[in-house]
LODO-396105 format. One record per residue (C-alpha): x, y, z; chain. Coordinates in nm, 4 decimals, m for minus. Example, Ala and Ser with C-alpha at 12.3 -4.5 7.8 and 13.67 -1.06 7.14 Angstrom:
<mipa east="1.2300" north="m0.4500" up="0.7800" base="A"/>
<mipa east="1.3670" north="m0.1060" up="0.7140" base="A"/>
***
This chain:
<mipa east="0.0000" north="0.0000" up="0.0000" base="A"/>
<mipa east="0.0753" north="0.3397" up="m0.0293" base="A"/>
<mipa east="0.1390" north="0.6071" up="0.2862" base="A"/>
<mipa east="0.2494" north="0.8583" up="0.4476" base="A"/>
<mipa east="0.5765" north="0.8896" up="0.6119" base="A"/>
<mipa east="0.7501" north="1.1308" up="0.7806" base="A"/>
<mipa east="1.1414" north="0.9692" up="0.8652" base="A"/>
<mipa east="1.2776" north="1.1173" up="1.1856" base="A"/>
<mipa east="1.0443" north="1.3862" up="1.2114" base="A"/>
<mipa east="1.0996" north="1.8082" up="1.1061" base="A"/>
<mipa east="0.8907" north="2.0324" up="0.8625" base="A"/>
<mipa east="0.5917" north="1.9330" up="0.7005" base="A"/>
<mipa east="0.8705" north="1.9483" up="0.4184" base="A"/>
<mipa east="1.0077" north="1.6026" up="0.5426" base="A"/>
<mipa east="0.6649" north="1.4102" up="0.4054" base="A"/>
<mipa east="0.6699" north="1.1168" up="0.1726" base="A"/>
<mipa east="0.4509" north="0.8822" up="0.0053" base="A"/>
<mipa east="0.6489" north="0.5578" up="0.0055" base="A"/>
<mipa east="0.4954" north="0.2080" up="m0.0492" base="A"/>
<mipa east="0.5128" north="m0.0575" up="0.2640" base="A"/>
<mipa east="0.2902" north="m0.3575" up="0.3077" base="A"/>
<mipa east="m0.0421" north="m0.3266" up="0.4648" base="A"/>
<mipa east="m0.1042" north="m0.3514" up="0.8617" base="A"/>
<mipa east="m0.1469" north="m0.6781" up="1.0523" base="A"/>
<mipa east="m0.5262" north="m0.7528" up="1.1509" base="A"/>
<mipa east="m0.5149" north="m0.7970" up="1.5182" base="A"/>
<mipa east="m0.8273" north="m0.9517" up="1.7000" base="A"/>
<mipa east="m1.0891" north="m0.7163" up="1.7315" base="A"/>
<mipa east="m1.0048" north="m0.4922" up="1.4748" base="A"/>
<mipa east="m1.1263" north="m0.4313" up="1.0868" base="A"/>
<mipa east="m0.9335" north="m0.3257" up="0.7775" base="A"/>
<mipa east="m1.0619" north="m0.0238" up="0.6355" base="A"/>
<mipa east="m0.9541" north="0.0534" up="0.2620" base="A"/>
<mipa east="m0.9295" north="0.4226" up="0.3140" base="A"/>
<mipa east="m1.1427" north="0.6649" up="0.0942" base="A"/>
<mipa east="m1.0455" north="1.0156" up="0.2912" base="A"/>
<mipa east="m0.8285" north="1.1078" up="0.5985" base="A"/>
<mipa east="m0.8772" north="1.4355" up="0.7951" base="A"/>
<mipa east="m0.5962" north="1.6178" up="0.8533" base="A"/>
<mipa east="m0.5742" north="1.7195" up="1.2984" base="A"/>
<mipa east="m0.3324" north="1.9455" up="1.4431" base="A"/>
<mipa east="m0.1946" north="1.6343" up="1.6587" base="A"/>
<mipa east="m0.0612" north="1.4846" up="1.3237" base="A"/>
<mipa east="0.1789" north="1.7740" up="1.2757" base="A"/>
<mipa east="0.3026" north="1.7538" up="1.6604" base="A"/>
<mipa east="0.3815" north="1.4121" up="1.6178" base="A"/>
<mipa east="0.4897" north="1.4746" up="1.2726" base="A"/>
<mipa east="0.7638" north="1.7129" up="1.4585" base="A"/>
<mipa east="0.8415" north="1.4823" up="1.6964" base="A"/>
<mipa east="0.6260" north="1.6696" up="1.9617" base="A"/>
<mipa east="0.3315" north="1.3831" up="2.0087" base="A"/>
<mipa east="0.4647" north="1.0167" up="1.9684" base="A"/>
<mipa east="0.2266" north="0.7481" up="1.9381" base="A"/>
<mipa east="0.1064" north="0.5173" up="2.2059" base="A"/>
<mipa east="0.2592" north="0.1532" up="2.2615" base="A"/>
<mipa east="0.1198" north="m0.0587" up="1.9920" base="A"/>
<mipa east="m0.0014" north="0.2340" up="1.7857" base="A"/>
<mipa east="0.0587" north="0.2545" up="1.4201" base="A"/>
<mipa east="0.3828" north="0.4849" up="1.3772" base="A"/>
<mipa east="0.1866" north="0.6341" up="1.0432" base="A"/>
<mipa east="0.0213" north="0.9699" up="1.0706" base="A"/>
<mipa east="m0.3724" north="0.9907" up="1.0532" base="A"/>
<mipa east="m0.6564" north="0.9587" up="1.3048" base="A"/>
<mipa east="m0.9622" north="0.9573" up="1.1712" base="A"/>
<mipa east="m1.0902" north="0.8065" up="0.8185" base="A"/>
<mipa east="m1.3914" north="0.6746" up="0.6204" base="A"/>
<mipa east="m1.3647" north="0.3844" up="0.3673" base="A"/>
<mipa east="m1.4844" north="0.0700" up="0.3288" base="A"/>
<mipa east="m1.4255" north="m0.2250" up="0.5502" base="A"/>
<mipa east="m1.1927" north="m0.4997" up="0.3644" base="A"/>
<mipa east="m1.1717" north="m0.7795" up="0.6569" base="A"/>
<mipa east="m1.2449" north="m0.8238" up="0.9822" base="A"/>
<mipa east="m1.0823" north="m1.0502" up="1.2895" base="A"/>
<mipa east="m1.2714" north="m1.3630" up="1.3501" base="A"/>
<mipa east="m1.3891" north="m1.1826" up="1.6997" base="A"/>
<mipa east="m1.5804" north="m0.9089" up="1.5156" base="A"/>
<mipa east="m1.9399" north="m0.9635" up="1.4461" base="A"/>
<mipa east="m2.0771" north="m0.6004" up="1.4467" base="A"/>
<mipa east="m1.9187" north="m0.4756" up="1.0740" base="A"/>
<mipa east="m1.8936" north="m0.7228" up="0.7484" base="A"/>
<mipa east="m1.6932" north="m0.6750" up="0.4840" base="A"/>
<mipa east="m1.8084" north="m0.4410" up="0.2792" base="A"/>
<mipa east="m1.9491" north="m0.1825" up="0.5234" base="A"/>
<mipa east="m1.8855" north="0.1557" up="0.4971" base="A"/>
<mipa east="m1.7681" north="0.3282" up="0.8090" base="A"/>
<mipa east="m1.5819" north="0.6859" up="0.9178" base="A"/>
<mipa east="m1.3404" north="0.6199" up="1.2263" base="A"/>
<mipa east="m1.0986" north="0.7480" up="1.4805" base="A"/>
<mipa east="m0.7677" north="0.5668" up="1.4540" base="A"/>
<mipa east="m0.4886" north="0.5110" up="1.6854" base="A"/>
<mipa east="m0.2844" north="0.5925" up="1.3513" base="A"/>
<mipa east="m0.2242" north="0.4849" up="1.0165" base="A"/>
<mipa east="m0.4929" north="0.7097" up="0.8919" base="A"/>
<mipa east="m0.2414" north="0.8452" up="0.5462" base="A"/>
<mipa east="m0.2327" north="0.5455" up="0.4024" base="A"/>
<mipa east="m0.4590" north="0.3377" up="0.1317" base="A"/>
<mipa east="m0.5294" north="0.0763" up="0.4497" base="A"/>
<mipa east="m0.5801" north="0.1279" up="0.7779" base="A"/>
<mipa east="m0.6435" north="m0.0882" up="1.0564" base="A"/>
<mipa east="m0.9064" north="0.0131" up="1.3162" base="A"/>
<mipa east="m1.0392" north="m0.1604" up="1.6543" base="A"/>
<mipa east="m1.4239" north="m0.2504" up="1.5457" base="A"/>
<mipa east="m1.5874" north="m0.0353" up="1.8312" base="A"/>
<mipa east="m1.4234" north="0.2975" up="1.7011" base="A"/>
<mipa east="m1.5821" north="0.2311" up="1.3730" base="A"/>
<mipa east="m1.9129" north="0.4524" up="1.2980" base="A"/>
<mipa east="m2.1413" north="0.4417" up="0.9822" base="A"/>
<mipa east="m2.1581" north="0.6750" up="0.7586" base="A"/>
<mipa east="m2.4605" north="0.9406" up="0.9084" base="A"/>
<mipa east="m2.7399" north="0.9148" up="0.6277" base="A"/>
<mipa east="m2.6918" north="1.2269" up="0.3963" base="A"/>
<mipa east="m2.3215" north="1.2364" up="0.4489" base="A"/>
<mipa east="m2.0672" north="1.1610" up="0.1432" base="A"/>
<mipa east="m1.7678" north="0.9303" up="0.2586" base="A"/>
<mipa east="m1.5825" north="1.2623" up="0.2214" base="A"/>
<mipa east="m1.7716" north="1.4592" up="0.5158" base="A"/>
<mipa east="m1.7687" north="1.1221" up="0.7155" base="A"/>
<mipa east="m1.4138" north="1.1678" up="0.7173" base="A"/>
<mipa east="m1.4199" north="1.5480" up="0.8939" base="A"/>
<mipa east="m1.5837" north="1.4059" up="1.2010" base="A"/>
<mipa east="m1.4527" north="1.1289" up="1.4404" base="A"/>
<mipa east="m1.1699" north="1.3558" up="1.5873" base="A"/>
<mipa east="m1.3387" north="1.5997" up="1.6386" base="A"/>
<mipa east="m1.6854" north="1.4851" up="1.7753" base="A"/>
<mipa east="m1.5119" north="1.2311" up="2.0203" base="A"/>
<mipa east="m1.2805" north="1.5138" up="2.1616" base="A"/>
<mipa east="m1.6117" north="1.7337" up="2.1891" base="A"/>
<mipa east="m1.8300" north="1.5155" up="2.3126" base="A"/>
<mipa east="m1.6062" north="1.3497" up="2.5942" base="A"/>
<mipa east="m1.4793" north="1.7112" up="2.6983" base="A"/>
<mipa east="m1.7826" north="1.9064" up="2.6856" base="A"/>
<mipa east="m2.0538" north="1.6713" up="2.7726" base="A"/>
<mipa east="m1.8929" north="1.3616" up="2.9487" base="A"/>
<mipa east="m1.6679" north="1.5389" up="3.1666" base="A"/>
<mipa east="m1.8203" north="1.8939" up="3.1810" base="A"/>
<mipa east="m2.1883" north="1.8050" up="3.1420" base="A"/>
<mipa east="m2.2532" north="2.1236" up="2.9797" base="A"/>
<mipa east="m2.6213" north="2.1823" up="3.0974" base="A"/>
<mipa east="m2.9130" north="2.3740" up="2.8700" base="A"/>
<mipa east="m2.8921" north="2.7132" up="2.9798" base="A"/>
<mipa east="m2.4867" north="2.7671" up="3.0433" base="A"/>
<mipa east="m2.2982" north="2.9581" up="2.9276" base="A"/>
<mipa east="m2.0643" north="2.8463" up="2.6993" base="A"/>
<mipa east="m1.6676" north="2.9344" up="2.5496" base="A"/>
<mipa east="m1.4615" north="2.7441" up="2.2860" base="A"/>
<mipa east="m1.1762" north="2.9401" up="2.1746" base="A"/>
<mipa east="m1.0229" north="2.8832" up="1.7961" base="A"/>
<mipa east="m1.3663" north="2.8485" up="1.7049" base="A"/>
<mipa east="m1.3002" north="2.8095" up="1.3354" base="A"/>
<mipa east="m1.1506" north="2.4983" up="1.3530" base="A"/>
<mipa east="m1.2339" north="2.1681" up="1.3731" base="A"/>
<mipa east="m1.2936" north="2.1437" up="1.6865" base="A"/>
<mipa east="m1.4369" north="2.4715" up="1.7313" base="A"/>
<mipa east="m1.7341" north="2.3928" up="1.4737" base="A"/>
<mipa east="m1.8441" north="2.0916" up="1.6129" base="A"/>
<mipa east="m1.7892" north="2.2435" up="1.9469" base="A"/>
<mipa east="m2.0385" north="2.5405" up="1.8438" base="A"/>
<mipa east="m2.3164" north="2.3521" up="1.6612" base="A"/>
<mipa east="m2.3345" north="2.0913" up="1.9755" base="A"/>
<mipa east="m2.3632" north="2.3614" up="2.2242" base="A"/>
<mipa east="m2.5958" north="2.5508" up="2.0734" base="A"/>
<mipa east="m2.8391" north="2.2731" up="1.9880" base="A"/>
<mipa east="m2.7775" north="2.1506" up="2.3480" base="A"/>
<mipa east="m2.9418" north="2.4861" up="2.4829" base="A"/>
<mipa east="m2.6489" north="2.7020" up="2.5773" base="A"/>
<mipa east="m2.5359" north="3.0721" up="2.5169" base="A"/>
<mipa east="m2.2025" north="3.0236" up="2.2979" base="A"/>
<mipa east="m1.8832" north="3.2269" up="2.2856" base="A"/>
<mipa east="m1.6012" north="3.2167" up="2.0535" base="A"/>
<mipa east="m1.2953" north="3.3364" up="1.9527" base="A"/>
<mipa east="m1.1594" north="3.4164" up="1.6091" base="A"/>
<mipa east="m0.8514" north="3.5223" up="1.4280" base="A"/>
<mipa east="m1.0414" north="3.7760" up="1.1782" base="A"/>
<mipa east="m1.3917" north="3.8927" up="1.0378" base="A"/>
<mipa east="m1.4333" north="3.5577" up="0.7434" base="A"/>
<mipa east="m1.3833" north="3.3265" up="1.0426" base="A"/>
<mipa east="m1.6194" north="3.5478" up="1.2729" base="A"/>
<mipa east="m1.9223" north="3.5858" up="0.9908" base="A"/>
<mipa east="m1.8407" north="3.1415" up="0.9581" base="A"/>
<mipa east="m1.9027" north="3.1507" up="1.3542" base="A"/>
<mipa east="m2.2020" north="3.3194" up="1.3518" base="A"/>
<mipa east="m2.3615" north="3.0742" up="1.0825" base="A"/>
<mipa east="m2.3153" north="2.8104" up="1.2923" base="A"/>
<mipa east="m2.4571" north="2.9647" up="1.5769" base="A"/>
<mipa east="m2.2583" north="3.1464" up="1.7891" base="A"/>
<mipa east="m2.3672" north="3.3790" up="1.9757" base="A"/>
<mipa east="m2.1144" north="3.6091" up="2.0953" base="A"/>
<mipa east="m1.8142" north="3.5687" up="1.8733" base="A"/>
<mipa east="m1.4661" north="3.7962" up="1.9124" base="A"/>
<mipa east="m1.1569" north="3.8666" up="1.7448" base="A"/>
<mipa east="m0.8495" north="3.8060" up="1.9800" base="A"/>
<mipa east="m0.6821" north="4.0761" up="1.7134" base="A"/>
<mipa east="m0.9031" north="4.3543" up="1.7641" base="A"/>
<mipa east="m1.0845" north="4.3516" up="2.0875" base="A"/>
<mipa east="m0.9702" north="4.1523" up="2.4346" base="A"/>
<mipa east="m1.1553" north="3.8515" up="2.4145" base="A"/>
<mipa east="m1.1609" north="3.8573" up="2.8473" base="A"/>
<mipa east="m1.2703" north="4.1594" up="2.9034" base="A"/>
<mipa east="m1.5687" north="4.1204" up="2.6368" base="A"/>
<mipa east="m1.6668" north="3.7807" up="2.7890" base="A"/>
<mipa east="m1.6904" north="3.9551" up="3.0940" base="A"/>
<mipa east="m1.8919" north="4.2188" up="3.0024" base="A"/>
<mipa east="m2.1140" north="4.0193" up="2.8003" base="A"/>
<mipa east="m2.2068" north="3.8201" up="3.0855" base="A"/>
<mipa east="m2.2527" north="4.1387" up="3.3459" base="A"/>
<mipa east="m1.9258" north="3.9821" up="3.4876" base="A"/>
<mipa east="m2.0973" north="3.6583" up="3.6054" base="A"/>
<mipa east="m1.8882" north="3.5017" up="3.3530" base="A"/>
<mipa east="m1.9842" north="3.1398" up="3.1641" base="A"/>
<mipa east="m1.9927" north="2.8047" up="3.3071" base="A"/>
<mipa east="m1.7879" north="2.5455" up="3.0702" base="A"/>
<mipa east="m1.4738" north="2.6745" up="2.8546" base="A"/>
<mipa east="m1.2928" north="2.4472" up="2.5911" base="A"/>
<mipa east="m0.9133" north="2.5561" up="2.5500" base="A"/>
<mipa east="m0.6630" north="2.4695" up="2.3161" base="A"/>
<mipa east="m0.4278" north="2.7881" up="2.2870" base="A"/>
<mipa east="m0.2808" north="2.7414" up="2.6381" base="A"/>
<mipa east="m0.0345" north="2.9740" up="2.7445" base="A"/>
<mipa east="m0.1327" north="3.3182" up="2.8834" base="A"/>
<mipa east="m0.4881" north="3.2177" up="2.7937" base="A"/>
<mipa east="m0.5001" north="3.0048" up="3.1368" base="A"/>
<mipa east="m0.5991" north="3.3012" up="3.3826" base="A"/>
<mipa east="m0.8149" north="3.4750" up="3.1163" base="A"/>
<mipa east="m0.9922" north="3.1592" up="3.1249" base="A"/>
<mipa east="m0.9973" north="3.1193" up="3.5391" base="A"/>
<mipa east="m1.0966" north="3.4681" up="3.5558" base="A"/>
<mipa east="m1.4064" north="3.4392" up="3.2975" base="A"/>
<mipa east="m1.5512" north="3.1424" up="3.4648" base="A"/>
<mipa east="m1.8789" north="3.1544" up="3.6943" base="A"/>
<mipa east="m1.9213" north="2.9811" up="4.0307" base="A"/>
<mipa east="m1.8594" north="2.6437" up="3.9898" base="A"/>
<mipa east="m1.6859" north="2.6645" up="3.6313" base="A"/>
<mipa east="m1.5273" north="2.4056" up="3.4243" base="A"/>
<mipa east="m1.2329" north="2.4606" up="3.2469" base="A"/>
<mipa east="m1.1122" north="2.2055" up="3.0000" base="A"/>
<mipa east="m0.7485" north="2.1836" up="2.8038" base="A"/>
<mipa east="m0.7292" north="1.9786" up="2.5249" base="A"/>
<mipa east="m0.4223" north="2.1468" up="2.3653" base="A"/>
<mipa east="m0.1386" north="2.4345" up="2.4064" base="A"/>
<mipa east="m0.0706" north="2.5873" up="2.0766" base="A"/>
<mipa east="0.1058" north="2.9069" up="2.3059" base="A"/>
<mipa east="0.2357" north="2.6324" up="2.5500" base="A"/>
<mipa east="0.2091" north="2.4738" up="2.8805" base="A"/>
<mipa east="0.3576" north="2.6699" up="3.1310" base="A"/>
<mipa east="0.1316" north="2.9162" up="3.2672" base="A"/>
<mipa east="0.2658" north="3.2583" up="3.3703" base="A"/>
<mipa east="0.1252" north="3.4415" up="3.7026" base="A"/>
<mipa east="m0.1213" north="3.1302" up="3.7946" base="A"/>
<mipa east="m0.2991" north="3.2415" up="4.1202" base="A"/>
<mipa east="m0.4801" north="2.9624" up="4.2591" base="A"/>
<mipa east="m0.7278" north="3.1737" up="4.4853" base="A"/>
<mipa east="m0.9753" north="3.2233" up="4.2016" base="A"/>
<mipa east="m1.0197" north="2.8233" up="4.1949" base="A"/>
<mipa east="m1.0476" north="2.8408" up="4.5278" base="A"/>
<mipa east="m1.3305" north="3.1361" up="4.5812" base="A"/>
<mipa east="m1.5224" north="2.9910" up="4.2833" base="A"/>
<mipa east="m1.5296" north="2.5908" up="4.3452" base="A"/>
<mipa east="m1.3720" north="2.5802" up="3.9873" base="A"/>
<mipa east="m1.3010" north="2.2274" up="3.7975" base="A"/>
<mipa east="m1.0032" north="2.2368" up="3.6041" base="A"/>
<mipa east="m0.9092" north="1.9382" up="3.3964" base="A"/>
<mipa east="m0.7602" north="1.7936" up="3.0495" base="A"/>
<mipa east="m0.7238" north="1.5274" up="2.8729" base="A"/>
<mipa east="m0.6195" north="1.3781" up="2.5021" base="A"/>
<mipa east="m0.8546" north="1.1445" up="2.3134" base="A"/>
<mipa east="m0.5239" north="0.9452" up="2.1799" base="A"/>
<mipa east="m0.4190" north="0.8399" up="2.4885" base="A"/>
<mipa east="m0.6935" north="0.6758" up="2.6149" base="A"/>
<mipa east="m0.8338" north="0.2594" up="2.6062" base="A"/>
<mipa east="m1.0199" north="0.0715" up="2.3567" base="A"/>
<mipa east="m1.2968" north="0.0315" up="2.5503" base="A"/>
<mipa east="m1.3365" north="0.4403" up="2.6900" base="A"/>
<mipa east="m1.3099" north="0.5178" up="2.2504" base="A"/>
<mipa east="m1.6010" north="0.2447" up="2.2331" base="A"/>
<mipa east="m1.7743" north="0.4034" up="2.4846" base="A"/>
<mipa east="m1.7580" north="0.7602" up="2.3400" base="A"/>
<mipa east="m1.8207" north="0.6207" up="1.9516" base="A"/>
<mipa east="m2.1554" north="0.4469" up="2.0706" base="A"/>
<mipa east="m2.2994" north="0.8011" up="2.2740" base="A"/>
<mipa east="m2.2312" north="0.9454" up="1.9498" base="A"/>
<mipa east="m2.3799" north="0.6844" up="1.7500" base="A"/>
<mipa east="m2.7441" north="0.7805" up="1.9743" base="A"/>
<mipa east="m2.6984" north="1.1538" up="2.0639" base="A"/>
<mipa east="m2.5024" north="1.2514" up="1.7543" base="A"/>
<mipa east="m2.5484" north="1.0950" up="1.4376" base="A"/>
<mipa east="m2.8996" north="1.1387" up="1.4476" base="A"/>
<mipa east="m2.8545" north="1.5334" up="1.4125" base="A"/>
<mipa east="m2.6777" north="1.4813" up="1.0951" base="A"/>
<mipa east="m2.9542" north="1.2717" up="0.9688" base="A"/>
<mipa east="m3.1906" north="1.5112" up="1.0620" base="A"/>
<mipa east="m3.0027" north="1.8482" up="0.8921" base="A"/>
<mipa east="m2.9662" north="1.9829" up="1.2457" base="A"/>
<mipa east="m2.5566" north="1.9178" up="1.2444" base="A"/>
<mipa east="m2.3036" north="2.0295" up="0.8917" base="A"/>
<mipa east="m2.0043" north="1.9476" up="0.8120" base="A"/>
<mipa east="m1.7324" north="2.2299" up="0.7336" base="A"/>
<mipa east="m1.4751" north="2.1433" up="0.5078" base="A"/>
<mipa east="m1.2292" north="2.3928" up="0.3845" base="A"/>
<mipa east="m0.9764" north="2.2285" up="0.1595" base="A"/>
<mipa east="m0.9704" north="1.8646" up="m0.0137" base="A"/>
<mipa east="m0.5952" north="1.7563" up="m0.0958" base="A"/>
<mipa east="m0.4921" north="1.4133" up="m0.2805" base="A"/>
<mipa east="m0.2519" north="1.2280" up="m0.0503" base="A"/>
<mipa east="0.0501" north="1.3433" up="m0.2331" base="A"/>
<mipa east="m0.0113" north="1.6464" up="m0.1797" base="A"/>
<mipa east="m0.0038" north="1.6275" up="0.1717" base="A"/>
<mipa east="0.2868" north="1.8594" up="0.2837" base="A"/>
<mipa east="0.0621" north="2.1521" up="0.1544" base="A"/>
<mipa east="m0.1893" north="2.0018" up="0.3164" base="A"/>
<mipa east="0.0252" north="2.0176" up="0.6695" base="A"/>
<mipa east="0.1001" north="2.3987" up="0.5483" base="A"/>
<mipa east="m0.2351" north="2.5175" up="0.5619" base="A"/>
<mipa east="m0.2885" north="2.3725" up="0.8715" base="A"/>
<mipa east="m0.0128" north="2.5293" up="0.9848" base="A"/>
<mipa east="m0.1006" north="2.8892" up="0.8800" base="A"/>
<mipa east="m0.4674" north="2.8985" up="1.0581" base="A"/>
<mipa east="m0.5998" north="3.0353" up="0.7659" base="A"/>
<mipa east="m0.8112" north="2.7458" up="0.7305" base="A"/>
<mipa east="m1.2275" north="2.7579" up="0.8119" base="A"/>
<mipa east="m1.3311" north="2.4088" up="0.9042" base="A"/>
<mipa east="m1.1322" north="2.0676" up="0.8316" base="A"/>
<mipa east="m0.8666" north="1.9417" up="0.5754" base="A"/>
<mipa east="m0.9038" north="1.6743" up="0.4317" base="A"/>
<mipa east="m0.6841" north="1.4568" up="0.2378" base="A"/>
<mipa east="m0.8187" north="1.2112" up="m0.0655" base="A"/>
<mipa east="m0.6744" north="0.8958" up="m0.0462" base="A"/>
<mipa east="m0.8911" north="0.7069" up="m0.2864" base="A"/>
<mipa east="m1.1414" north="0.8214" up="m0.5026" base="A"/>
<mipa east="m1.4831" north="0.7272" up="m0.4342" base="A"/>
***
């Protein structure tokens, strides 16, 4: 088969498409023949060297994928061959064939091409475990998700929204601001031209909101501590500015019984994936089938192209997901 790979690690520059033979079919996983891949900021820290795989994980870049399923272990009895499925991998996802444990496999929502299949799994289980498994995001909150152009940020939006709470964003510039708004946001800023804090803070007659989803890090950490209510929740599932925090002052956790926590989706078991995969098989794929939910995809790249793909990502200039086209459908 064909993939992805990306040597030692570097510059999206360091990207190849060699040919190696196809992945070993362990017991209780499928072989997907890959149609599309979605590109994730997590590929290009481990492309880097920043975000190694788990034990046992394919060393290949690529998370999530739809195709169709080519063979399944003996164990499996909930796909055939034949079945077509999006997923989130443990890796391997840039490549013609990836293999996938069965219970991270998800059809294809009814309505949805193979190709906007491919834009969700990463996304919606990093969403859905953050926001509403550990944060139980209530109808009626208040709601922030900062970078919310991306990914992430969409899904993050439309859930929320359709959940019942008051949404806030944060954007880069105006396009991505008018995108936010057509999803559903509610209160949506520029971090260029206005402070995002002292907006939030205003906006909510300095009550502040209940549940914020973070994944710029750095000096954003006490913006975020000091826009949360009583008895906020603040959740980290990245650090584009970093890790450390500068002036941390624990007091306002303290005085306002706040929950912070983070967490990665990669790092977790087979059977916590399962579990998220089959509450979004009943709360979330319905939505789609019902026009309620859209996919946003900014940029389709064929698989050789994939260092501009990487790029793209790289400049935040993007709306939505990349997407790379392995096969054609």
């Amino acid at each position: 088969m064909l993939y992805v790979d990306h040597g030692a690690g570097g510059p999206a520059s360091v990207m190849r498409v060699v040919e190696g033979p196809l992945p070993a079919l362990k017991p209780g996983h499928v072989l997907i023949e890959v149609h599309y891949a979605g590109v994730n900021r997590p590929e290009l820290y481990q492309r880097a060297g920043l975000y190694p795989p788990p034990p046992g994980a394919s060393p290949v870049l690529g998370l999530e994928v739809s195709g169709r399923i080519v063979a399944c272990a003996d164990d499996v009895t909930q796909w055939q061959v034949g079945d077509f499925v999006c997923a989130l991998t443990p890796g391997g996802g840039y490549a013609e064939y990836c293999a996938v444990p069965a219970g991270h496999c998800l059809p294809i929502p009814r309505g949805l091409s193979l190709l906007e299949a491919a834009s969700l799994p990463e996304t919606y289980f990093t969403v859905w475990a953050n926001v509403f498994d550990c944060a139980r995001l209530q109808p009626g909150e208040h709601f922030l998700v900062h970078g919310g152009s991306s990914g992430i940020g969409v899904a993050a939006i439309q859930l929320a929204k359709l959940h019942g709470a008051t949404v806030y964003t944060t954007v880069g510039n105006a396009r991505k601001a008018a995108a936010c708004r057509e999803l559903g946001a509610d209160f949506v800023y520029d971090y260029r031209a206005e402070d995002w804090y002292k907006a939030v803070r205003q906006a909510t007659d300095k009550r502040g909101v209940d549940v914020i989803l973070d994944m710029v890090g750095g000096d954003y950490f006490m913006k975020n501590v000091r826009s949360l209510a009583v008895d906020g929740r603040l959740l980290l599932i990245a650090f584009i500015q970093g890790s450390k925090i500068p002036d941390f002052d624990a007091m306002y956790v303290m005085i306002r019984r706040l929950t912070i926590t983070g967490s990665t989706m990669r790092g977790r078991n087979v059977e916590q994936k399962a579990a998220i995969a089959e509450a979004l098989r009943r709360n979330v794929w319905p939505l789609f089938e019902a026009g309620k939910l859209r996919t946003l995809i900014h940029e389709v790249f064929p698989l050789r192209e994939v260092v501009a793909a990487h790029e793209l990502m790289e400049s935040s200039a993007h709306i939505g997901k990349i997407v790379l086209e392995v096969r054609r459908s």
